[in-house]
Legacy VTK file of the C-alpha trace (Angstrom):
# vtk DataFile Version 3.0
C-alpha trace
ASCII
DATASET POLYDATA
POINTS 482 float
2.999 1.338 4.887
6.528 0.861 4.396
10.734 -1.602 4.866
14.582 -4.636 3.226
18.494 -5.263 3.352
21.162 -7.553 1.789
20.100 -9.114 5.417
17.731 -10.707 3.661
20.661 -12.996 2.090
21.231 -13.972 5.750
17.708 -14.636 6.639
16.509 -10.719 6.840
18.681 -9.761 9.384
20.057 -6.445 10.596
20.802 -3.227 9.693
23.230 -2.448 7.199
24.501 1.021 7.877
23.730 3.854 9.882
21.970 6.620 9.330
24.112 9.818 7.968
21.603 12.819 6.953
22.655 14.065 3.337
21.646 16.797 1.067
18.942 15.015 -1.755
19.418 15.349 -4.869
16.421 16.997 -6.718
15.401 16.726 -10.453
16.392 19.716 -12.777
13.891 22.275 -13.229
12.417 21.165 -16.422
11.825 17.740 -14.655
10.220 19.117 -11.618
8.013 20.876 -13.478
6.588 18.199 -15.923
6.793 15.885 -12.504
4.304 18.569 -10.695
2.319 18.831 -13.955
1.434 15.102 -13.377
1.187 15.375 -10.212
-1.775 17.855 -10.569
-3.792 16.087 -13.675
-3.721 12.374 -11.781
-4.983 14.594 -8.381
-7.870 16.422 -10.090
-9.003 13.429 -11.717
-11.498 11.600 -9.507
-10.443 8.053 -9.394
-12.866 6.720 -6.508
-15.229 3.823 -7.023
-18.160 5.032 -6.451
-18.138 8.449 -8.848
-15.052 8.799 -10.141
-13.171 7.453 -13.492
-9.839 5.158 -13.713
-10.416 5.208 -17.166
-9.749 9.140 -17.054
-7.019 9.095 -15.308
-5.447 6.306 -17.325
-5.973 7.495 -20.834
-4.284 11.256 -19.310
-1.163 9.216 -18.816
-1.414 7.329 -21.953
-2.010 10.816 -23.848
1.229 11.818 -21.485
2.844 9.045 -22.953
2.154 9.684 -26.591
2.510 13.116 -27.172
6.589 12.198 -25.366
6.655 9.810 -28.437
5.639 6.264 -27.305
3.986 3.845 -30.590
0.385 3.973 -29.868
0.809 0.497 -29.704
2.774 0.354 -27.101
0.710 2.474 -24.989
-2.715 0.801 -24.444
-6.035 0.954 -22.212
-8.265 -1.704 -21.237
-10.343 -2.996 -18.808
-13.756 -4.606 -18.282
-15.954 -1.789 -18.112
-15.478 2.286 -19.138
-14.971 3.381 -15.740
-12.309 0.601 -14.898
-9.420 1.065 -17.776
-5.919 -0.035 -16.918
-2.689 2.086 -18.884
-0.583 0.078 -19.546
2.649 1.206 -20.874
5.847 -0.494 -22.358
9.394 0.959 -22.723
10.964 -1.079 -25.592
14.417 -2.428 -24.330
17.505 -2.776 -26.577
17.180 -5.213 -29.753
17.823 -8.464 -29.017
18.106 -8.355 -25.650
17.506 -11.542 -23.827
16.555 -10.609 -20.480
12.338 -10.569 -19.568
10.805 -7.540 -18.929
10.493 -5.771 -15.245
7.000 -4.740 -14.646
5.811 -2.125 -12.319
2.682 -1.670 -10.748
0.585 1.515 -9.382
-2.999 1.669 -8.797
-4.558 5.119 -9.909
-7.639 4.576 -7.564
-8.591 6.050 -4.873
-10.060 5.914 -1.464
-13.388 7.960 -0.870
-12.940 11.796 0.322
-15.997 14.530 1.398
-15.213 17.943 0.801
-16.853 18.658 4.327
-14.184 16.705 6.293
-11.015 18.380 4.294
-10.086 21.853 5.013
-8.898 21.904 0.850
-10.775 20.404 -1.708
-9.860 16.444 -2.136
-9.617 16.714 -5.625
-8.089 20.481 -5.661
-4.363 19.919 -6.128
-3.602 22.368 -3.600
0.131 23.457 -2.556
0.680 25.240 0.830
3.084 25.309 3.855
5.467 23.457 1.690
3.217 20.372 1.132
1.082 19.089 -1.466
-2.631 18.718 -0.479
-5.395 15.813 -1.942
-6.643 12.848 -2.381
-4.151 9.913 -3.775
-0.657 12.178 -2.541
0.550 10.104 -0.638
-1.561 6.752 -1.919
-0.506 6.611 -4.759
-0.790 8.603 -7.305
2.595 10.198 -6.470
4.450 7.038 -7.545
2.174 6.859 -10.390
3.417 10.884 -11.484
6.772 9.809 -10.786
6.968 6.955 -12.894
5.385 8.943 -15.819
7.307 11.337 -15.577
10.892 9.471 -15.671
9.630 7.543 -18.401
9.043 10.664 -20.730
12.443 12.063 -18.852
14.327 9.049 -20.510
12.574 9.113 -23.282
13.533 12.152 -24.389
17.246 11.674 -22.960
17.653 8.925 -25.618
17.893 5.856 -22.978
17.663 2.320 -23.917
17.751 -0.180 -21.237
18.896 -3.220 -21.543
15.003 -4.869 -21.388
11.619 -3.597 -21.484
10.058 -2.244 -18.368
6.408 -2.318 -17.999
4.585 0.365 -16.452
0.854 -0.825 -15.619
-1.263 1.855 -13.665
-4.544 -0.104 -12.743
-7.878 0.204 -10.744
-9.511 -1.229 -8.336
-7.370 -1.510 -5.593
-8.515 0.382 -2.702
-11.915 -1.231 -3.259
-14.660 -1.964 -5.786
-15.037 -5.111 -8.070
-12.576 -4.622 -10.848
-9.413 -4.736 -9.590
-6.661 -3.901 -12.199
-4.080 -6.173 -11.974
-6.227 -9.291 -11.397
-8.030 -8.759 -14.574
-4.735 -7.884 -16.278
-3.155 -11.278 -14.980
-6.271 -13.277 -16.669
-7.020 -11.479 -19.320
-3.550 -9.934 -20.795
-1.063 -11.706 -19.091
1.203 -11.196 -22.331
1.169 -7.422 -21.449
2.552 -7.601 -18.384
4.451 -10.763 -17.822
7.732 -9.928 -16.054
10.564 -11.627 -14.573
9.683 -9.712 -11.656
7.310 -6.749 -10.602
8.021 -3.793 -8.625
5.694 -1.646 -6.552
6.015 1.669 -4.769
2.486 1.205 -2.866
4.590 -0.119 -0.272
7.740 0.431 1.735
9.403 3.806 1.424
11.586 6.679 2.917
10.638 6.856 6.739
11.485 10.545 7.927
11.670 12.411 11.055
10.580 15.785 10.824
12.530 15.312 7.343
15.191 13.525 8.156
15.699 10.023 6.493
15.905 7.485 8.999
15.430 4.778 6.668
14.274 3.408 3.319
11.614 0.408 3.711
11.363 -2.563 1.445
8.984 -4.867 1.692
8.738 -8.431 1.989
5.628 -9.974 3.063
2.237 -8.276 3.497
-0.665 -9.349 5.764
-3.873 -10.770 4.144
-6.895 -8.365 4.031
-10.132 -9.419 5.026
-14.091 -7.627 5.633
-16.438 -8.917 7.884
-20.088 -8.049 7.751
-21.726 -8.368 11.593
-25.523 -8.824 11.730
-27.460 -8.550 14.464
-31.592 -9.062 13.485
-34.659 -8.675 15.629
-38.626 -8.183 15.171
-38.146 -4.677 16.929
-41.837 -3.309 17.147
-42.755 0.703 18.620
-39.857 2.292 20.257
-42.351 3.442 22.916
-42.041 -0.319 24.482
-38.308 -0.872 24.631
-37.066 -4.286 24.727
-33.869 -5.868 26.240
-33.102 -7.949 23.008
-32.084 -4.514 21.332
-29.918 -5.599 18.166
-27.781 -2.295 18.430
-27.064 -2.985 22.164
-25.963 -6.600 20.973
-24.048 -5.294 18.325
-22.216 -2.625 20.249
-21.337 -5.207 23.070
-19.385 -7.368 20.660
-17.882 -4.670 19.340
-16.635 -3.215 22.611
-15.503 -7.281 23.560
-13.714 -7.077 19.890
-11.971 -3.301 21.039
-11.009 -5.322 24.506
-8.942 -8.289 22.585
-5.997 -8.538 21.538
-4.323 -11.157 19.044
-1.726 -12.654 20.510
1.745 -11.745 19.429
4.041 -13.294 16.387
7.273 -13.005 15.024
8.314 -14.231 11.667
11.667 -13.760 9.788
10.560 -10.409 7.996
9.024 -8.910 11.760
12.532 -9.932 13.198
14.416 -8.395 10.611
12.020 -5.373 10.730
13.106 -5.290 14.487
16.470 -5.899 14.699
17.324 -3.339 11.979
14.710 -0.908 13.473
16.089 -0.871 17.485
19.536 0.339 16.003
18.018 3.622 15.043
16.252 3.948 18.183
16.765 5.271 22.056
15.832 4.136 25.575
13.027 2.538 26.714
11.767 2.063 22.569
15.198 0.769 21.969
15.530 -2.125 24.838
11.450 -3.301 24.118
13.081 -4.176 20.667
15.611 -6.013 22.208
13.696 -7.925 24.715
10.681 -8.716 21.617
13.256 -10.553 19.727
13.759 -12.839 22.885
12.564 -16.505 22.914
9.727 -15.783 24.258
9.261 -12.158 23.588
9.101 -10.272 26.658
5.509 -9.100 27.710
6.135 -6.117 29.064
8.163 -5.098 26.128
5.396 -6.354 23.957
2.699 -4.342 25.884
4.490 -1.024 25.742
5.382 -1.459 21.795
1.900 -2.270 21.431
0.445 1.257 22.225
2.287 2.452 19.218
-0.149 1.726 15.824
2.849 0.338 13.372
4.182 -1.610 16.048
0.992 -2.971 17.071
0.134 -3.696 13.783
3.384 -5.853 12.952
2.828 -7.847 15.893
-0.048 -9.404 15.549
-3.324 -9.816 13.690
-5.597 -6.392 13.930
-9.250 -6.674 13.666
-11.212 -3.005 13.664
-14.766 -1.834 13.298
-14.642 0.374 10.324
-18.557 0.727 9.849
-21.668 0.859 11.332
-25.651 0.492 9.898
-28.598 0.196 12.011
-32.177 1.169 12.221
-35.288 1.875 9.397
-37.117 4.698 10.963
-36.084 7.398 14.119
-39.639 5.935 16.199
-39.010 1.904 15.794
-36.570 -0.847 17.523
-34.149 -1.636 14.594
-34.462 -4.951 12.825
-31.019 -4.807 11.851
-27.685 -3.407 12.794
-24.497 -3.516 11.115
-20.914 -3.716 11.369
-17.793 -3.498 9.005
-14.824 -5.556 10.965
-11.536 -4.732 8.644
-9.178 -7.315 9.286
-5.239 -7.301 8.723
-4.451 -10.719 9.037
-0.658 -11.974 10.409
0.978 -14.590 7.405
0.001 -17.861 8.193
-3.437 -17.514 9.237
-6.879 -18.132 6.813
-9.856 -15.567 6.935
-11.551 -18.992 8.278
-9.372 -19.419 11.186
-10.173 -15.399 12.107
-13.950 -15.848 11.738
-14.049 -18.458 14.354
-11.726 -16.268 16.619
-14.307 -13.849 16.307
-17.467 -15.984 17.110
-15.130 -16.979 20.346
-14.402 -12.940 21.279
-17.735 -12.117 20.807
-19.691 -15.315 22.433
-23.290 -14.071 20.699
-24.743 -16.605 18.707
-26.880 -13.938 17.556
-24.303 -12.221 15.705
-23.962 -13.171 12.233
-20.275 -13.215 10.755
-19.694 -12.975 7.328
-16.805 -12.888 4.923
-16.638 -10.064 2.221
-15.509 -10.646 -1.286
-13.655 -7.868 -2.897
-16.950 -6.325 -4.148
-18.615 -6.202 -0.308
-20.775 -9.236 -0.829
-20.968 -11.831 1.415
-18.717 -15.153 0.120
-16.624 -18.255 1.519
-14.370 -18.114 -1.656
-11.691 -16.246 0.707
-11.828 -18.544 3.756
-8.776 -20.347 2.891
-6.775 -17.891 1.413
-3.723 -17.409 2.778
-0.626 -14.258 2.048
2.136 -15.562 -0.011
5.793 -15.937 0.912
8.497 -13.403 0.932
9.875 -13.377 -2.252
13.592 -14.622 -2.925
16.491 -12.350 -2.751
17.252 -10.696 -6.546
20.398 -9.175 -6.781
19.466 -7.014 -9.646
16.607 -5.630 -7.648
18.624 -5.096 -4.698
21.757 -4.075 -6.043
20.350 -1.375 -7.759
18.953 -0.272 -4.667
21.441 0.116 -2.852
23.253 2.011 -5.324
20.926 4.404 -6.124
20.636 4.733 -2.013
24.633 5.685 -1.198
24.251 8.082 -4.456
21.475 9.381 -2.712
21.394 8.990 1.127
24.686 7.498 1.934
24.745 5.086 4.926
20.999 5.341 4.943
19.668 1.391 6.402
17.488 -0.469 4.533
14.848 -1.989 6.823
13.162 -5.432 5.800
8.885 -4.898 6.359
5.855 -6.376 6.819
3.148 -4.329 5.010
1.129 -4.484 7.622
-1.906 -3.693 5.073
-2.568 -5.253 1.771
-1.232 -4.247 -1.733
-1.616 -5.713 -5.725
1.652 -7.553 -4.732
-0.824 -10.131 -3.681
-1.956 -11.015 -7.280
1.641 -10.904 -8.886
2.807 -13.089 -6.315
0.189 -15.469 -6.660
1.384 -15.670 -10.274
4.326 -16.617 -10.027
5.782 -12.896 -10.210
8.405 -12.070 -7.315
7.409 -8.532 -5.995
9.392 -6.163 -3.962
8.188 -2.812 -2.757
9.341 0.508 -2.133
10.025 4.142 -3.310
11.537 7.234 -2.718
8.961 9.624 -1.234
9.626 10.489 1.932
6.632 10.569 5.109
7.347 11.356 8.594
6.318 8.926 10.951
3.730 10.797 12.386
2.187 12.502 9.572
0.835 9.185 7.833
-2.500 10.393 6.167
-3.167 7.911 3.551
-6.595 7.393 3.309
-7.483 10.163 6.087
-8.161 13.202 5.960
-5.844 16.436 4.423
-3.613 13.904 2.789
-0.639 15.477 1.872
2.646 15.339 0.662
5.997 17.434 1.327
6.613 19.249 -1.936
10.591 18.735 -2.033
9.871 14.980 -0.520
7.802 14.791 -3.597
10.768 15.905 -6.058
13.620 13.432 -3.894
10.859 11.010 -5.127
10.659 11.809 -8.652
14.381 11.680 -8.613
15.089 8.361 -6.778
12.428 6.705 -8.839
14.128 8.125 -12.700
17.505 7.060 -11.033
16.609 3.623 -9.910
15.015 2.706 -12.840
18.083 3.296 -14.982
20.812 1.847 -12.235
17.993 -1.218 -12.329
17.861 -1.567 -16.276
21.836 -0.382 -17.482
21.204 0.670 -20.560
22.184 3.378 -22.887
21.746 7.082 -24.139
22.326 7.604 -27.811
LINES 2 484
3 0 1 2
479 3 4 5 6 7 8 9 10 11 12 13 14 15 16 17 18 19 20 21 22 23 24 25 26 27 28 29 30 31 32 33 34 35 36 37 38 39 40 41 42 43 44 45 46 47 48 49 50 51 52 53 54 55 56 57 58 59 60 61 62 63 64 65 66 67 68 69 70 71 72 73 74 75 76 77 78 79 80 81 82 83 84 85 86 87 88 89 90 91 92 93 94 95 96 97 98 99 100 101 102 103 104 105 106 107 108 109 110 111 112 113 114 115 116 117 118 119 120 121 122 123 124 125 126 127 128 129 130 131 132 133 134 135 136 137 138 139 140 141 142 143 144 145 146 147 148 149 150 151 152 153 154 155 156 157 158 159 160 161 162 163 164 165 166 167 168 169 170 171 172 173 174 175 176 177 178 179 180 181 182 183 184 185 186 187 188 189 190 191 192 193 194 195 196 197 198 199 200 201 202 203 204 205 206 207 208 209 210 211 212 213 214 215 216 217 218 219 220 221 222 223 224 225 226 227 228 229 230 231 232 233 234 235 236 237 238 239 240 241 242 243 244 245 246 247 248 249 250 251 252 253 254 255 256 257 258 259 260 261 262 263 264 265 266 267 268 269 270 271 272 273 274 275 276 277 278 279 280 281 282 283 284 285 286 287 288 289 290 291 292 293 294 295 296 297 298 299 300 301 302 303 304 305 306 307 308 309 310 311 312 313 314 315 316 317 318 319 320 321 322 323 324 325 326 327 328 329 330 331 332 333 334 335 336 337 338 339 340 341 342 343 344 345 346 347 348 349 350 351 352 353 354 355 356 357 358 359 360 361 362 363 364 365 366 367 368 369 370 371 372 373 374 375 376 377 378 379 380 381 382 383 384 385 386 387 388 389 390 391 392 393 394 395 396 397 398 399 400 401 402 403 404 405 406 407 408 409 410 411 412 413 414 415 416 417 418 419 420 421 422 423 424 425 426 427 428 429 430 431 432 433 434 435 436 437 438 439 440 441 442 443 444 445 446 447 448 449 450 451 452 453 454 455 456 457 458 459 460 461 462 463 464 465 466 467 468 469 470 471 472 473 474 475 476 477 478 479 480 481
């Protein structure tokens, strides 16, 4: 998802500026090219977990990287098995520079895709009706191209910055058991240790049928969180039906679980999110934001927001069945059904706290609840966990930004967010790493297709991208051409 401002000196407050729609400035041709040449090679390789190779798709970039003139050893791969290898990449700053690096992050994975449900091929980078078609275009692999490619761009410009920036693009993070930047953090820490990480896996360029309404920066995230539902039963002939049928008593939580809802919350990143979003908005939309920020938020206001999924989402804990396994044989009563419950939990609450919410919605005893660890096995490591807090203001970060923004889209607002799912920020955090996300590539509101079907990608919202992200970086690091 996407949302920040210099509010967030003041407590993420309001919008900055408003809106003014402005020609983007676009990479020169042989920039667009190489950034569409990346583009294709990290599409058509498959990064999923269960077939596909990170390790592929990393050593392509490091090759990338090379053959622009990076030291081999400053170019590396590594990771705890051959299908989960991490690039990681560093651009050496000027001599003698005392400032730490800036590390970026990008995962490479990707979420699962069947040819049967996509009318293009997944992993066919596919161009058409202006957009760019597969798997990863819009999450993430489009960040990932982009920062390739404007590290090769400066590369061969001559830049030094004034530090080294760290480009790690890492596994694991739409599933599976290696995640990228976990393992880096324990195993290499000295590879990646920053005085602050950036990544573009969340917050963004919101559009309106192209349009920028506003860039997204976010500062908090929700916690993630599986739950496995397990209904069991003797079952016997399916010629004698019984009443204790462990689908029916699965289903019947699951339609109590459809029927709640969490009850609302604010925090200081939602109210910023708010206050900055209503000025961009009209009528009814625009008075509901008004009337949520009241102490206490207006029902009504809350109800109608609610039917729309973002705003929904930032309100409140979401719990949804994502999965279902039942049965052994077409002529027998199952002896087990299944359920996936993906939960985005608000800040502030535990995985525990939402289990027992759960065994209250669904009032079965007979329905098992379990707690998923990040390789889908059952485990009460998690229980406790809880999402970290917004990171502190950095003026270098954000002062960048908003350069690179008037250059780019002048009077555009920068909107504080909630990532209302879950990104690597998480495990930089956790470390002691401030973390700030956002990019350039622009997605209209409705037209949000990461990990669904046809994902796709605007061709020239792809090439603003590629330009905000080679122009940022050098605004962010000041530094030199020879």
């Amino acid at each position: 998802m996407r949302y920040m401002t210099n509010a967030i000196c003041a407590g993420l407050g309001a919008v900055l500026f408003t809106c003014v729609l402005h020609a983007q400035p676009q990479p020169d041709a042989a920039s667009r090219e190489l950034a569409r040449d990346l583009f294709k090679q990290l599409i058509e390789i498959d990064t999923t977990d269960s077939v596909g190779s990170v390790t592929a798709a990393a050593e392509a970039m490091r090759k990338r990287l090379l053959d622009a003139g990076f030291p081999a050893a400053d170019v590396v791969v590594l990771g705890p098995n051959p299908r989960k290898g991490n690039m990681v990449a560093r651009y050496r700053g000027r001599a003698g520079s005392m400032k730490k690096p800036v590390l970026i992050i990008g995962h490479i994975d990707v979420v699962e895709a069947k040819r049967e449900d996509w009318t293009t091929d997944p992993f066919v980078f596919t161009e058409k009706d202006g957009y760019f078609y597969g798997r990863g275009t819009q999450d993430m692999k489009d960040s990932a191209a982009a920062l390739v490619a404007s590290f090769i761009r400066m590369k061969r410009e001559g830049y030094v910055p004034d530090r080294d920036i760290i480009l790690a693009l890492t596994a694991d993070e739409e599933g599976g058991a290696s995640n990228g930047v976990s393992w880096l953090l324990k195993n290499h820490r000295d590879l990646i240790d920053a005085t602050f990480a950036l990544n573009p896996d969340a917050g963004g360029l919101n559009t309106v049928k192209g349009k920028p309404e506003s860039l997204g920066v976010e500062a908090t995230e929700k916690l993630y969180a599986d739950f496995r539902l397990t209904v069991t039963n003797p079952g016997g002939h399916s010629s004698l039906p019984k009443k204790d049928n462990a689908i029916y008593r699965l289903a019947a939580a699951l339609e109590r679980l459809e029927a709640y809802r969490f009850p609302t919350e604010l925090n200081a990143v939602t109210r910023g999110f708010f206050a900055a979003t209503e000025k961009t908005q009209q009528g009814q939309v625009k008075e509901d934001m008004r009337a949520v920020l009241k102490s206490p938020p207006d029902e009504a206001a809350v109800a109608r927001l609610s039917e729309d999924p973002l705003y929904n989402a930032t309100l409140r804990t979401t719990c949804v069945a994502t999965m279902l396994e039942a049965g052994h044989a077409p002529n027998a009563l199952p002896q087990r059904a299944q359920a996936n419950v993906n939960c985005r939990i608000f800040p502030g609450h535990t995985p525990a706290e939402i289990r027992s919410k759960l065994i209250e919605v669904f009032a079965d005893r007979k329905v098992e609840i379990q707690l998923l660890n990040s390789a889908g096995k059952p485990s009460d490591a998690g229980l406790n966990d809880l999402s970290v807090a917004p990171p502190p203001l950095n003026e270098e970060v954000f002062g960048a930004l908003h350069k690179v923004v008037a250059e780019m889209w002048p009077d555009l607002p920068i909107v504080p967010e909630m990532e209302t799912g879950a990104t690597d920020s998480k495990y930089t955090m956790a470390a002691g790493i401030p973390s700030y996300g956002f990019c350039g590539m622009g997605i209209d509101e409705d037209d949000v297709r990461a990990h669904g079907r046809d994902e796709r990608l605007g061709v020239e919202s792809y090439y603003t991208g590629v330009e905000f992200q080679y122009r940022y970086l050098k605004a962010l690091t000041g530094g030199a051409g020879k």
